[in-house]
Backbone of each chain as ProteinMPNN parsed JSONL, in Angstrom:
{"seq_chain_A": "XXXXXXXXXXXXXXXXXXXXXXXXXXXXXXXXXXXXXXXXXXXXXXXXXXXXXXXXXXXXXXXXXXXXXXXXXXXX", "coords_chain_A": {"N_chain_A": [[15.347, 12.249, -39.581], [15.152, 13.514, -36.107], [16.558, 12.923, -33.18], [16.314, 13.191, -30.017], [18.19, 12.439, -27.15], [17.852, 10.521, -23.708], [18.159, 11.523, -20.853], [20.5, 8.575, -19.151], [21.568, 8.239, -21.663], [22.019, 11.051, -22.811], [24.672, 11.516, -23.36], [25.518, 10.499, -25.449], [23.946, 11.575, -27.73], [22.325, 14.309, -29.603], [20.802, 13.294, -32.123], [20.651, 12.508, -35.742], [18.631, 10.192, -38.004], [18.44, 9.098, -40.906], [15.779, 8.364, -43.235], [13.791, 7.278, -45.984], [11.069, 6.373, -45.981], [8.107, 6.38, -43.543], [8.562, 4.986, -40.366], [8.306, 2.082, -38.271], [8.372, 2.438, -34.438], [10.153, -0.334, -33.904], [11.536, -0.366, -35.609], [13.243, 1.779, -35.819], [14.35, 1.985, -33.519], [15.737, -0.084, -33.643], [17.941, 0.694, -35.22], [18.979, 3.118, -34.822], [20.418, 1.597, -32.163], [22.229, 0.231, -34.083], [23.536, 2.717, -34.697], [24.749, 3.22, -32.314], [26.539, 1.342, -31.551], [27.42, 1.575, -29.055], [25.695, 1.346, -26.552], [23.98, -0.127, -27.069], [22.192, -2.274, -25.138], [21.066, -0.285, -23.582], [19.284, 1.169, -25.193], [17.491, -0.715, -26.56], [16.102, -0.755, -23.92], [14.828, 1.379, -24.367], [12.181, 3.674, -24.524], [10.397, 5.42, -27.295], [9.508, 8.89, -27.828], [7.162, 11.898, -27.892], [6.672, 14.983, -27.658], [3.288, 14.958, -26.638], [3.215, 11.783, -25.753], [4.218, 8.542, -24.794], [5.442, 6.48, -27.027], [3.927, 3.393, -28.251], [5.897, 0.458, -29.512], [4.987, -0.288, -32.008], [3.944, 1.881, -33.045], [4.208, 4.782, -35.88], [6.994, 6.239, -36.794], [7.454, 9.53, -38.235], [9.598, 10.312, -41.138], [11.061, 13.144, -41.351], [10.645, 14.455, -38.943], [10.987, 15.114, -35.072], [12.224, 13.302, -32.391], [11.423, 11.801, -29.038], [14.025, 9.775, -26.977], [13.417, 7.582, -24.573], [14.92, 6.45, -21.985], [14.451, 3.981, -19.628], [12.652, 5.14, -16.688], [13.385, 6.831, -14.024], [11.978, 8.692, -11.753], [11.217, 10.255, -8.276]], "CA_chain_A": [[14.653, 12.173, -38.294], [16.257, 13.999, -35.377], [16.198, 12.199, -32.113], [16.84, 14.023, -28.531], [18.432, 11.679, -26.38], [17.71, 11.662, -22.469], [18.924, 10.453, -18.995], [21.947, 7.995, -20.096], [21.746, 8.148, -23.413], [22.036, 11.952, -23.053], [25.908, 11.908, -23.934], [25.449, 9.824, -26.79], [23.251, 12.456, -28.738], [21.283, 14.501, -30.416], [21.474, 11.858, -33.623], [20.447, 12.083, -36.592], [18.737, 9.061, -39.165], [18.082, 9.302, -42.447], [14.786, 7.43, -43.819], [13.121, 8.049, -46.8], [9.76, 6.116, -45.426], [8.077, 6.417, -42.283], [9.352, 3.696, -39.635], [7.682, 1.66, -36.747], [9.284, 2.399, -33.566], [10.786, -0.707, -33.022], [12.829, -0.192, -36.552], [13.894, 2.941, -35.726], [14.998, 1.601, -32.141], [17.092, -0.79, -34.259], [18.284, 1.826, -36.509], [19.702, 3.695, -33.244], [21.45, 0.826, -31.612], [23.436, 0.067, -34.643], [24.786, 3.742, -35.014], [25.45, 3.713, -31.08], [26.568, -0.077, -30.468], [27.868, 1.055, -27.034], [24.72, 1.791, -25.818], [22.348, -0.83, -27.621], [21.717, -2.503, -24.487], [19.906, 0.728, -23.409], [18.491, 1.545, -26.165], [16.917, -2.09, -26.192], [14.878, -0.585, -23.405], [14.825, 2.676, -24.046], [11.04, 3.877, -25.547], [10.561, 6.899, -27.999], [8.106, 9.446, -27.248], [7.057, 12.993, -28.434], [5.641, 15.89, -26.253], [2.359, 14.284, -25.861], [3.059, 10.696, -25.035], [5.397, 7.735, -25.211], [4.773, 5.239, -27.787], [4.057, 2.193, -28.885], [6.623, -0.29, -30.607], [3.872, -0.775, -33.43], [3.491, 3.052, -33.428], [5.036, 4.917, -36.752], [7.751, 7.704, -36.822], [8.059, 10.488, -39.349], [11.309, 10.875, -41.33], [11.466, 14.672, -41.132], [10.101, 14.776, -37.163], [11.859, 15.016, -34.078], [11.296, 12.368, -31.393], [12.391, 11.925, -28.473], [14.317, 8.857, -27.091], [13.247, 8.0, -23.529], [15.517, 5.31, -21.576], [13.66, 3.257, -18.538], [12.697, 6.025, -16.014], [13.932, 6.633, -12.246], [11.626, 9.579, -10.719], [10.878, 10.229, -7.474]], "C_chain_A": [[15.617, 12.587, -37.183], [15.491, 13.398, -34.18], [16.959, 12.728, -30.727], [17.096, 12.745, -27.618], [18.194, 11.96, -24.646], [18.192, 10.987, -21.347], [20.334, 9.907, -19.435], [22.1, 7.843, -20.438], [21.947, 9.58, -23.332], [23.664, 12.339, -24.12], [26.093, 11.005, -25.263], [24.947, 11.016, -28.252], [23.419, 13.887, -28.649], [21.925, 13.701, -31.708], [20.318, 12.039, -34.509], [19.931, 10.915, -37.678], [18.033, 9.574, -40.033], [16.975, 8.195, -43.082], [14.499, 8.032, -44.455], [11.333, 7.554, -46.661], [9.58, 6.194, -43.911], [8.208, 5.132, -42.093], [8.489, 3.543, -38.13], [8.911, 1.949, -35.513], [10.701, 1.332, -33.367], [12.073, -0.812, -34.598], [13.802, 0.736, -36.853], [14.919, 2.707, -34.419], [16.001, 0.76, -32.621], [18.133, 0.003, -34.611], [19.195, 2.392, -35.453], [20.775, 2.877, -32.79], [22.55, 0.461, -32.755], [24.461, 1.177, -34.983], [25.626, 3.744, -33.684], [25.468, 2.368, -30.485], [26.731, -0.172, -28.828], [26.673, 1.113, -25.914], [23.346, 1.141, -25.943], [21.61, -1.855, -26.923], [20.374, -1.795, -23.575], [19.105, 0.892, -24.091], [17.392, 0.265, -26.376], [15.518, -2.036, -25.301], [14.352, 0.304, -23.042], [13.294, 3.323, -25.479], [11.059, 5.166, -26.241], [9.213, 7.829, -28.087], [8.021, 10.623, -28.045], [6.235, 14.041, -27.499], [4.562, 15.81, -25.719], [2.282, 13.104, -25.376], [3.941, 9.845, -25.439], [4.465, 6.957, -25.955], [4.948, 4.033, -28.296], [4.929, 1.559, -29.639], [5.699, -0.108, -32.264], [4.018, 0.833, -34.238], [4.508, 3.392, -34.736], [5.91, 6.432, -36.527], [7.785, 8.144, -38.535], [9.377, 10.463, -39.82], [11.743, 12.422, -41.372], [11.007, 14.791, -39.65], [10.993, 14.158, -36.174], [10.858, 14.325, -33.075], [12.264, 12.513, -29.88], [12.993, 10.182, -27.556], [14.345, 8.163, -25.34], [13.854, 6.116, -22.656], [14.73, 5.476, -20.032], [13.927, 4.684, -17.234], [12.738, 6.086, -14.557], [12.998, 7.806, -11.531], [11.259, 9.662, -9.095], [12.514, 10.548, -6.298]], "O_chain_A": [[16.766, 12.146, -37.197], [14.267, 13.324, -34.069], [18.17, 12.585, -30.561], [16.12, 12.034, -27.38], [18.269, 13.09, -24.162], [18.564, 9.818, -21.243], [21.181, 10.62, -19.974], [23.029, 7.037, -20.371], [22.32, 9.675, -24.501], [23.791, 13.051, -25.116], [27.109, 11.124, -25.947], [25.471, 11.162, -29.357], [24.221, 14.545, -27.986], [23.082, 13.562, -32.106], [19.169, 11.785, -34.148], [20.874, 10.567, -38.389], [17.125, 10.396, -39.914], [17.453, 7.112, -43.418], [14.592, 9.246, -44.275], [10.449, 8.253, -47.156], [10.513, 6.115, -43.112], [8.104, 4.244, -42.939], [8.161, 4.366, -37.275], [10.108, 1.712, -35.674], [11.81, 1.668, -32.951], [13.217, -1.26, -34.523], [14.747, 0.73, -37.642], [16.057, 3.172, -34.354], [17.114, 0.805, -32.098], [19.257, -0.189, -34.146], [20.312, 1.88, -35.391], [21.941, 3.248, -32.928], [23.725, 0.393, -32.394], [25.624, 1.027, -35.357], [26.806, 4.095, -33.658], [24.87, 2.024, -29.465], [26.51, -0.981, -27.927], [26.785, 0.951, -24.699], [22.244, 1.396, -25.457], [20.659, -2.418, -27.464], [19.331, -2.264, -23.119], [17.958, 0.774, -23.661], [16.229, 0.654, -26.276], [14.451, -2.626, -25.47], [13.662, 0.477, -22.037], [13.35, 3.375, -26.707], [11.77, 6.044, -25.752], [8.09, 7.422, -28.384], [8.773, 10.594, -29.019], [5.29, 13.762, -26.761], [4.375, 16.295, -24.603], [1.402, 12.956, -24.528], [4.586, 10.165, -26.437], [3.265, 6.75, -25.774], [6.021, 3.637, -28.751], [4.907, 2.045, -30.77], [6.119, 0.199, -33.379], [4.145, 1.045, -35.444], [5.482, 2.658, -34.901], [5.411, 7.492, -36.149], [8.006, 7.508, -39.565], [10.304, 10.581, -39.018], [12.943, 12.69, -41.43], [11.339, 15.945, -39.378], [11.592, 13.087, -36.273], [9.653, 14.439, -32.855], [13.34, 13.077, -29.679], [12.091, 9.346, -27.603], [15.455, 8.28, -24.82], [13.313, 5.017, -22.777], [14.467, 6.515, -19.427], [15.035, 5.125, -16.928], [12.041, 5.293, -13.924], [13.391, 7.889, -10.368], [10.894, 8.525, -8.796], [12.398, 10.575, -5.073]]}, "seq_chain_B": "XXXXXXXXXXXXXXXXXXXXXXXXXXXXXXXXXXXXXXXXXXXXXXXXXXXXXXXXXXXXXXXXXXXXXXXXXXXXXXXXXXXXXXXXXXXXXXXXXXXXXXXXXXXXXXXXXXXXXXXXXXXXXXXXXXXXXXXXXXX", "coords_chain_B": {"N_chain_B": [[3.434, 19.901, -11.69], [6.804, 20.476, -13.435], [9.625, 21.979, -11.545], [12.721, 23.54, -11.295], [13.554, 24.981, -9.153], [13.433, 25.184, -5.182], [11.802, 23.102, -3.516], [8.619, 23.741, -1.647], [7.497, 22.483, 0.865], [5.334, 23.528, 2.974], [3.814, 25.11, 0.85], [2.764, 22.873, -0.925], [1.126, 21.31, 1.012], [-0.436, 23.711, 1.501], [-1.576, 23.914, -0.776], [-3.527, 22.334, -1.608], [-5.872, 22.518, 0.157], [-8.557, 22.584, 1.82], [-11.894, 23.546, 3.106], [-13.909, 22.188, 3.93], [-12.76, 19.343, 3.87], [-10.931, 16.521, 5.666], [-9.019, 15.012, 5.432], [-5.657, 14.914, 5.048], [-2.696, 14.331, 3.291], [0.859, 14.188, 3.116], [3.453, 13.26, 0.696], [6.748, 13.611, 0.546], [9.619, 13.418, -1.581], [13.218, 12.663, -0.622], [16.254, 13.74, -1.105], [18.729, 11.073, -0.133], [21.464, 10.135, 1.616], [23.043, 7.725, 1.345], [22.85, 4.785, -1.061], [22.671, 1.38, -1.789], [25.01, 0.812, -0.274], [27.016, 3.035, -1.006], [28.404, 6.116, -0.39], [26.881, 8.923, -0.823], [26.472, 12.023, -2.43], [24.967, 13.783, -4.027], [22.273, 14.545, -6.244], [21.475, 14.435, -9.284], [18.617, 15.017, -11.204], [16.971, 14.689, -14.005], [14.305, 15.616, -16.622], [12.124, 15.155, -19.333], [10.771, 17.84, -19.935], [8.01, 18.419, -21.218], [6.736, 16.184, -22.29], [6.558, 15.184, -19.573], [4.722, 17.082, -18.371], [2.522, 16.529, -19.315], [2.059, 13.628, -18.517], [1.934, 13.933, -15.867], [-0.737, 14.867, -15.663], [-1.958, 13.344, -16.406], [-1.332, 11.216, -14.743], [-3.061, 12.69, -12.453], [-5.589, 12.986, -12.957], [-6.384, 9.906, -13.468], [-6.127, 9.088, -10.744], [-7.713, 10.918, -9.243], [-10.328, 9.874, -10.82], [-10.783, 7.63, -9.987], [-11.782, 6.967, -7.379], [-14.551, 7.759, -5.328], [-14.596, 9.899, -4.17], [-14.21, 13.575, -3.349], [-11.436, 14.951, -4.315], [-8.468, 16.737, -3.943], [-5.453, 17.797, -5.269], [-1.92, 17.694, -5.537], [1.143, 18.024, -7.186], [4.261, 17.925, -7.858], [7.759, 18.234, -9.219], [11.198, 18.214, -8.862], [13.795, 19.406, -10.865], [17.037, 19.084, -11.939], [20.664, 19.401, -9.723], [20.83, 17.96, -6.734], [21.405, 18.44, -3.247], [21.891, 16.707, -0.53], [19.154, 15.627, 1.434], [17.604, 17.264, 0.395], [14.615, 18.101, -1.389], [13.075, 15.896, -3.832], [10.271, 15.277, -4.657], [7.341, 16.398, -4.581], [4.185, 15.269, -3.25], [0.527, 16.182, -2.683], [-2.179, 15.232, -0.876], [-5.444, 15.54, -0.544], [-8.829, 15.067, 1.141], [-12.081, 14.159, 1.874], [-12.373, 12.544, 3.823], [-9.513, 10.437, 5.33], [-8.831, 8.459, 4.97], [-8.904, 7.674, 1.71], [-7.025, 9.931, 0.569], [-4.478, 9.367, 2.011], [-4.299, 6.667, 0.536], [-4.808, 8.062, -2.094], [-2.3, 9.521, -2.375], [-0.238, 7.359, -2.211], [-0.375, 6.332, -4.712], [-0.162, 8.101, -6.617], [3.02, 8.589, -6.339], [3.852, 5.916, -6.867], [2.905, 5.759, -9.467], [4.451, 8.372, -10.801], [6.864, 7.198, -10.589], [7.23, 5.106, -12.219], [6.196, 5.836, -14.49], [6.232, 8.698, -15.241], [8.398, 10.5, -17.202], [11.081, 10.706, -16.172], [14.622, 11.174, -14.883], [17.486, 9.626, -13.13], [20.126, 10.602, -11.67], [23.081, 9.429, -9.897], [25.523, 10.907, -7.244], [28.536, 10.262, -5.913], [30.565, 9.623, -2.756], [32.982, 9.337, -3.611], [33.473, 10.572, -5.89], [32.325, 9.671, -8.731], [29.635, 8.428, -10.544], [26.408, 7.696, -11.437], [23.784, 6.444, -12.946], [20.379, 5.493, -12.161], [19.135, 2.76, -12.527], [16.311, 2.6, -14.127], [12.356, 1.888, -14.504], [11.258, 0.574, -17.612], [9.445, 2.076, -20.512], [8.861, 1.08, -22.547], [6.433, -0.146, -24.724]], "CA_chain_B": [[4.723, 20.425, -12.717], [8.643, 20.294, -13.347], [10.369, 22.981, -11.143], [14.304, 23.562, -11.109], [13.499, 25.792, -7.867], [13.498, 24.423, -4.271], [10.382, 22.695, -3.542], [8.164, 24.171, -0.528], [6.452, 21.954, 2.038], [4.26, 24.345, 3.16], [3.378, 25.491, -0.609], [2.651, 21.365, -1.067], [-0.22, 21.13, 1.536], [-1.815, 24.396, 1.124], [-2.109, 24.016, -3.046], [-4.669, 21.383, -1.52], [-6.403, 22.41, 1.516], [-10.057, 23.101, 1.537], [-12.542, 23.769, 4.677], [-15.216, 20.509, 3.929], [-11.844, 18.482, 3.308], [-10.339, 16.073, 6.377], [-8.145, 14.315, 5.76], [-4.61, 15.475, 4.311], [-1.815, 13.891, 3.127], [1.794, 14.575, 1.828], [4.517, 13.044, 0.799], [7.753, 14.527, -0.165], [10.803, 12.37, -1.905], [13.961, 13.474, -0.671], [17.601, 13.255, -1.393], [19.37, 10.211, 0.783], [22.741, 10.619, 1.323], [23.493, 6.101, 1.235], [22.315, 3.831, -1.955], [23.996, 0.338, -2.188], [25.982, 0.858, 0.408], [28.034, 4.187, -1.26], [27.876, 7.325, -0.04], [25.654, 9.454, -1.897], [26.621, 13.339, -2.281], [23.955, 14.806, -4.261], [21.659, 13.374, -7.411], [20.589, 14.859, -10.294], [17.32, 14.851, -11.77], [16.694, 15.612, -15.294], [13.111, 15.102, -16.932], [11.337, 15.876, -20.724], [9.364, 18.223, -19.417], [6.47, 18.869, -21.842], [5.713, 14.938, -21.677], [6.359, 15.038, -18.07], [3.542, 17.868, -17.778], [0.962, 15.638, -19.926], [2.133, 12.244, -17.736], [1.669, 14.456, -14.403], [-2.24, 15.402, -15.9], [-3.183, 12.315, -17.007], [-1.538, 10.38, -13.444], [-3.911, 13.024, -10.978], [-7.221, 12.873, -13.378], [-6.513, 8.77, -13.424], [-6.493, 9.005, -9.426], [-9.228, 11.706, -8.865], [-11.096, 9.17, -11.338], [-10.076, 6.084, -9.128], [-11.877, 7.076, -5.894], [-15.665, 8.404, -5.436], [-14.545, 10.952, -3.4], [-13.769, 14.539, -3.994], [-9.99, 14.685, -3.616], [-7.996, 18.084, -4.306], [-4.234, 16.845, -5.244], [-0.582, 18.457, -5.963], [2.172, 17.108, -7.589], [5.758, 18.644, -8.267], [9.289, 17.61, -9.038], [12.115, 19.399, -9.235], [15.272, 18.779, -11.79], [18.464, 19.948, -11.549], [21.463, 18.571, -9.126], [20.031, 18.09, -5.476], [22.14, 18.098, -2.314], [21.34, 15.629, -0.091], [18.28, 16.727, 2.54], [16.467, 18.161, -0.494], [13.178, 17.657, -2.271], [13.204, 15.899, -4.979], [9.122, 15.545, -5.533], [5.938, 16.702, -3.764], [2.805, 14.829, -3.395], [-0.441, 16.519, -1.651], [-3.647, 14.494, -1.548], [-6.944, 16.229, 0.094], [-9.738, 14.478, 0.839], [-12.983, 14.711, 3.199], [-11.457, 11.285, 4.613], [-7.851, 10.312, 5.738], [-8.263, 6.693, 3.699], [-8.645, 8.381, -0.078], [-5.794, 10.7, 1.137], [-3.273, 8.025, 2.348], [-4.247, 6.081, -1.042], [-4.001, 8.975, -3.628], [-1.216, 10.084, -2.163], [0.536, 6.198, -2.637], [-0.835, 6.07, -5.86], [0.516, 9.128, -7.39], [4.333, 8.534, -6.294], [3.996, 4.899, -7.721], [3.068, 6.149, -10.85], [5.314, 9.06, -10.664], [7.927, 6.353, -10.408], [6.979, 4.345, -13.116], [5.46, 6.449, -15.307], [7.088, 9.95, -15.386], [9.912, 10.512, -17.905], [12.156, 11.344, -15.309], [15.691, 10.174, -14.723], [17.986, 10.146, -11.614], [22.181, 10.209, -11.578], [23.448, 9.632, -8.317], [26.843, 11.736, -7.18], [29.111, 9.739, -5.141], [31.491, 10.971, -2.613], [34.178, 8.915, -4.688], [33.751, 11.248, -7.124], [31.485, 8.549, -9.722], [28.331, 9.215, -10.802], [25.938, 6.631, -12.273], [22.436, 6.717, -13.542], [19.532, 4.926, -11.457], [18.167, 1.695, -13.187], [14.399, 2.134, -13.606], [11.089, 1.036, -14.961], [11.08, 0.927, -19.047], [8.423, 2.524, -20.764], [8.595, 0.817, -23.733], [4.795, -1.067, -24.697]], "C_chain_B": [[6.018, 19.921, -12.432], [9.068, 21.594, -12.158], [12.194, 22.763, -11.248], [14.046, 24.416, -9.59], [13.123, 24.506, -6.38], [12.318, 24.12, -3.699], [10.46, 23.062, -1.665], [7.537, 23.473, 0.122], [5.347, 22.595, 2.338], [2.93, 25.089, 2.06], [2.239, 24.047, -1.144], [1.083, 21.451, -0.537], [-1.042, 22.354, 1.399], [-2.624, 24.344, 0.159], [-3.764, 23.116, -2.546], [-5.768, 21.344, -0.73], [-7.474, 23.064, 0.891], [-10.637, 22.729, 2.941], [-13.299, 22.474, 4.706], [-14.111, 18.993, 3.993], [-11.177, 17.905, 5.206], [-9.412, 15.543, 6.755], [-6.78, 14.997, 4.367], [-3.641, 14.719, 4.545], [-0.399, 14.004, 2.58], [2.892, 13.758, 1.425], [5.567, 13.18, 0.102], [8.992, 13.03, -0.384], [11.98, 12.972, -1.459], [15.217, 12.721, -0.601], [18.248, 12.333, 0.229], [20.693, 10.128, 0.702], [23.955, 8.689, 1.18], [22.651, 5.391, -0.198], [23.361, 2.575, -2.26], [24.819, 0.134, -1.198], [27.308, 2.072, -0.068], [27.627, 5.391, -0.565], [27.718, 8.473, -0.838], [25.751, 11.527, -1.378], [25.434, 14.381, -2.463], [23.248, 13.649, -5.49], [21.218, 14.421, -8.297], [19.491, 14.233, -11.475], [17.25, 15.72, -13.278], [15.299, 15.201, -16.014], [13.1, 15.56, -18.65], [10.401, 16.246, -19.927], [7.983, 18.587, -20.047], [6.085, 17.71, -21.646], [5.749, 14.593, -20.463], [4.773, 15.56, -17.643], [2.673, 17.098, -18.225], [0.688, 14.699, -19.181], [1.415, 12.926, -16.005], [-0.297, 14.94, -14.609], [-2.627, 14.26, -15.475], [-3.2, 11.263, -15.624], [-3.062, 11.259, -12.311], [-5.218, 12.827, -11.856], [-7.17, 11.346, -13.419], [-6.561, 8.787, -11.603], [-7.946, 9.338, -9.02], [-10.44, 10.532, -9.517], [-11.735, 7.657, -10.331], [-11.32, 6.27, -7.823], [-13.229, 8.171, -6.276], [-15.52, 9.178, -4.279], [-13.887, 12.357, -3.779], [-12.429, 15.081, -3.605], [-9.487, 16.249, -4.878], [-5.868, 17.442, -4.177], [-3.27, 17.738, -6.136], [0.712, 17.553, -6.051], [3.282, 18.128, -8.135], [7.107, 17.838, -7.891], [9.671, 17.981, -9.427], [13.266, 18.511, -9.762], [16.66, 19.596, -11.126], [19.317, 19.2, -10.5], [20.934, 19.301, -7.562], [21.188, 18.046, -4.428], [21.133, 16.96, -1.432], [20.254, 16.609, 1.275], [17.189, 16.697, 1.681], [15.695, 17.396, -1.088], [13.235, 17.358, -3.257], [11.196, 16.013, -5.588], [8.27, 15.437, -4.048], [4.919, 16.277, -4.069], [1.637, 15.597, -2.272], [-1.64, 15.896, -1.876], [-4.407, 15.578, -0.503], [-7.897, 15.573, 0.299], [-10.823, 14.77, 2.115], [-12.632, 13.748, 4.134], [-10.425, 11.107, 4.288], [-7.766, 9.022, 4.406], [-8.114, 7.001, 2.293], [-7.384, 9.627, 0.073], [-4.545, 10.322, 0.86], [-3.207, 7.449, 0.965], [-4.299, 6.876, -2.208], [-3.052, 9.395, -3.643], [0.092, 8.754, -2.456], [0.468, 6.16, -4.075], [-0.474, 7.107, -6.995], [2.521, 9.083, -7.4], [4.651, 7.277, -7.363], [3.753, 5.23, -9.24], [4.182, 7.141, -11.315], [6.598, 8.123, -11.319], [7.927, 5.754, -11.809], [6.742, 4.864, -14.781], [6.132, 7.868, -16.461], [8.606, 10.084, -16.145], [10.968, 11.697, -17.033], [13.858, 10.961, -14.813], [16.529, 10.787, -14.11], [19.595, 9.908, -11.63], [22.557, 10.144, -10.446], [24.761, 9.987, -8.208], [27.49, 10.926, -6.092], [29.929, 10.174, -4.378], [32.958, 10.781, -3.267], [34.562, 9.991, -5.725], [32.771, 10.688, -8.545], [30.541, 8.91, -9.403], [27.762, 7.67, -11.222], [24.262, 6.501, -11.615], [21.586, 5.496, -12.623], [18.984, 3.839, -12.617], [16.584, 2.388, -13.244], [13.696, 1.604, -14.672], [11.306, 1.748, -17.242], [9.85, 1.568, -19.371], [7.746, 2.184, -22.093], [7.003, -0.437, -23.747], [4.434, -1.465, -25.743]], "O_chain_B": [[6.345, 19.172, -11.511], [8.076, 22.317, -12.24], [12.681, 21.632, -11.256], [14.961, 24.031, -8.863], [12.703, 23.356, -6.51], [11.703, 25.114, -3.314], [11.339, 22.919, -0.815], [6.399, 23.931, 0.02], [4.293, 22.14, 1.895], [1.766, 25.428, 2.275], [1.129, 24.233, -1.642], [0.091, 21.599, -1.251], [-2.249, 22.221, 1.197], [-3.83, 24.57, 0.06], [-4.854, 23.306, -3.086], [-6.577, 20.418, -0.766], [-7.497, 23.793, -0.1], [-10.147, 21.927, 3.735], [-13.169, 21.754, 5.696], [-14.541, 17.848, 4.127], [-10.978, 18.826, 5.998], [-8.922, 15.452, 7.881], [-6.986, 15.375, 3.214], [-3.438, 14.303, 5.686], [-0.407, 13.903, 1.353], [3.443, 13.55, 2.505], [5.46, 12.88, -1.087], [9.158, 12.042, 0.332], [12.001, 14.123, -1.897], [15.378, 11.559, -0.228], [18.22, 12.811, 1.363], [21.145, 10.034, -0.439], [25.167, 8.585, 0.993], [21.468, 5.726, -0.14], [24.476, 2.661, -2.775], [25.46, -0.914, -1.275], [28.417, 1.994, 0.461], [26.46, 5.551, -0.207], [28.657, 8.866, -1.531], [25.279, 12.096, -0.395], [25.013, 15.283, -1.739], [23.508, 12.456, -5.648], [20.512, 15.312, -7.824], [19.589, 13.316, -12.289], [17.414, 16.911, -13.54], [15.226, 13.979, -15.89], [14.011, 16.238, -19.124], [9.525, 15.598, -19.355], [7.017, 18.988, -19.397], [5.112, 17.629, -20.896], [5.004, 13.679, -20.109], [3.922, 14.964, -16.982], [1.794, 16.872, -17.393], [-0.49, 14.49, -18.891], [0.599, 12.369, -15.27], [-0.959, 15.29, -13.633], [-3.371, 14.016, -14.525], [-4.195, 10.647, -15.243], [-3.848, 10.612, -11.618], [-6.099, 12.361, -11.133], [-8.373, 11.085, -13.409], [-7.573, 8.142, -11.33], [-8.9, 8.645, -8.666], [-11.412, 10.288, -8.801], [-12.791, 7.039, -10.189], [-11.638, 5.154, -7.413], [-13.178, 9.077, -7.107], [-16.37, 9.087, -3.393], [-12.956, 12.274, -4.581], [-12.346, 15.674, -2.53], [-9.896, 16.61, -5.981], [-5.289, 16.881, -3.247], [-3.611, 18.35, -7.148], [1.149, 16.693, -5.286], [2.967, 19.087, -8.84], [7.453, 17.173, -6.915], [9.251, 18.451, -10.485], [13.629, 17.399, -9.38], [16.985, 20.35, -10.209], [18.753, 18.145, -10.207], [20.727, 20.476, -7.259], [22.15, 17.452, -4.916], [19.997, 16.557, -1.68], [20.457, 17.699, 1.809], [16.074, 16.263, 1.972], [15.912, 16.21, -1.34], [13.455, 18.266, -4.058], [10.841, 16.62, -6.599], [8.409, 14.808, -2.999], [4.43, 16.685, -5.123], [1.905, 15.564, -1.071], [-2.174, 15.969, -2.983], [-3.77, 16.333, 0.23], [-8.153, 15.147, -0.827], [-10.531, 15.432, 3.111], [-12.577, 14.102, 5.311], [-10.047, 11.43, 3.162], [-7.037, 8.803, 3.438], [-7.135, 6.541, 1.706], [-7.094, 10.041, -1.049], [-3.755, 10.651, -0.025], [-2.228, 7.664, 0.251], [-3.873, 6.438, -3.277], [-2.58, 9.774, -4.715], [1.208, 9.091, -2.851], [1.537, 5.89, -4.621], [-0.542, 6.812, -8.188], [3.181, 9.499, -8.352], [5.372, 7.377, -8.356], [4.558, 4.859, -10.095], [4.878, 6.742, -12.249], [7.154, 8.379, -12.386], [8.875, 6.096, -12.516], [7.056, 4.354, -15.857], [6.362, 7.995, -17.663], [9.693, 9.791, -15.647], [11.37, 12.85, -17.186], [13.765, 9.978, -14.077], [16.683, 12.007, -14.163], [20.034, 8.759, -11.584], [22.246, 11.153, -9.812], [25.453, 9.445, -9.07], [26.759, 10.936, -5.101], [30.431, 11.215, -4.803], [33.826, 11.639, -3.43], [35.66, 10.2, -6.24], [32.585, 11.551, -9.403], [30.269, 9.546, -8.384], [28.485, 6.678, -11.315], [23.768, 6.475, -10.487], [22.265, 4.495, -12.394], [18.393, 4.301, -13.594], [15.905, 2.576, -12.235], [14.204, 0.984, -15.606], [11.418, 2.843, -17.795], [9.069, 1.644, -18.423], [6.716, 2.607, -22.618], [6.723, -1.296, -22.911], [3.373, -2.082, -25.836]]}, "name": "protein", "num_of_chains": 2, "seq": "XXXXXXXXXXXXXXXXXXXXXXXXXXXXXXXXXXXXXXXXXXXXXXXXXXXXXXXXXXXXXXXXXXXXXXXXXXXXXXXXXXXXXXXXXXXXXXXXXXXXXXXXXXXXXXXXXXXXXXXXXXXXXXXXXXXXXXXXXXXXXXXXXXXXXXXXXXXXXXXXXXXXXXXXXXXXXXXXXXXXXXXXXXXXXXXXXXXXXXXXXXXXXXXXXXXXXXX"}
């Protein structure tokens, strides 16, 4: 599973995990913080999305699909 | 949309203007040169822009929806590192009245804000940089 990191998680990534089943968000969001402890406060509240929409904890990720990894957002 | 180019004021309210339409509204975000009490050089903006473009649909058809009036509405924000002065995002509401105007035009930044996978670094004149807290998105 390849995961695009973004905002201040940007210098952390693009990362890599390896599953052989698909994974609910919020085990993949685990999965993350333990490769990048320095950052697993962010990541904590940082949601994972894909070009049409952010999603759900519950929701499931692919292990071959790219996501993307979207930390609490500032626009405007 | 996203732009990296320098957002137009004038571009803003026309995208929206119509002859039956009265009331017009805009409001532009722009770079502040104080946050905190530091002094604030420039900021950069970086977004995902393909789910930006879907989040920027689905906020103006959840407005236009919002309000039984026929409202004509523009939205843009630009990425890239801003000097201070500059535009970071354009709101235009339209409406045949000022009051659905004023309120789609609030109602699109707040979401914007909230909503929009967008994220803000602020440039110090120290030299230090550091990323804007905001709203999670996780649900």
């Amino acid at each position: 599973m390849q995961l695009e990191l973004y905002g201040p998680l940007r210098r952390y990534g693009p990362v890599t995990l390896t599953f052989s089943t698909p994974q609910p968000v919020r085990a993949v969001r685990d999965a993350l913080a333990e490769k990048l402890p320095a950052a697993k406060e962010l990541i904590a509240r940082s949601a994972f999305g894909d070009d049409e929409r952010a999603l759900a904890d519950d929701d499931v990720l692919q292990p071959g699909a790219r996501y993307a990894v979207l930390p609490p957002v500032a626009g405007g | 949309m996203i732009t990296t180019e320098p957002i137009d004021r004038g571009r803003a309210a026309s995208a929206v203007a119509h002859p039956s339409h009265g009331g017009e509204c805009c409001f532009f975000g722009v770079v502040r040169d104080v946050n905190l009490g530091k002094k604030v050089v420039a900021v950069s903006y970086e977004a995902h822009a393909a789910l930006c473009t879907k989040v920027f649909a689905q906020i103006l058809e959840r407005v236009r929806a919002k309000y039984d009036q026929p409202l004509r509405l523009f939205l843009e924000h630009r990425t890239g590192r801003l000097a201070v002065g500059e535009i970071s995002v354009a709101i235009a509401a339209n409406s045949v009245h000022r009051d659905e105007a004023f309120r789609a035009c609030r109602d699109i930044i707040e979401a914007v804000k909230h909503e929009a996978p967008i994220w803000k670094q602020e440039h110090f004149e120290d030299g230090d940089s550091e990323w804007v807290h905001g709203h999670s998105l996780c649900k």
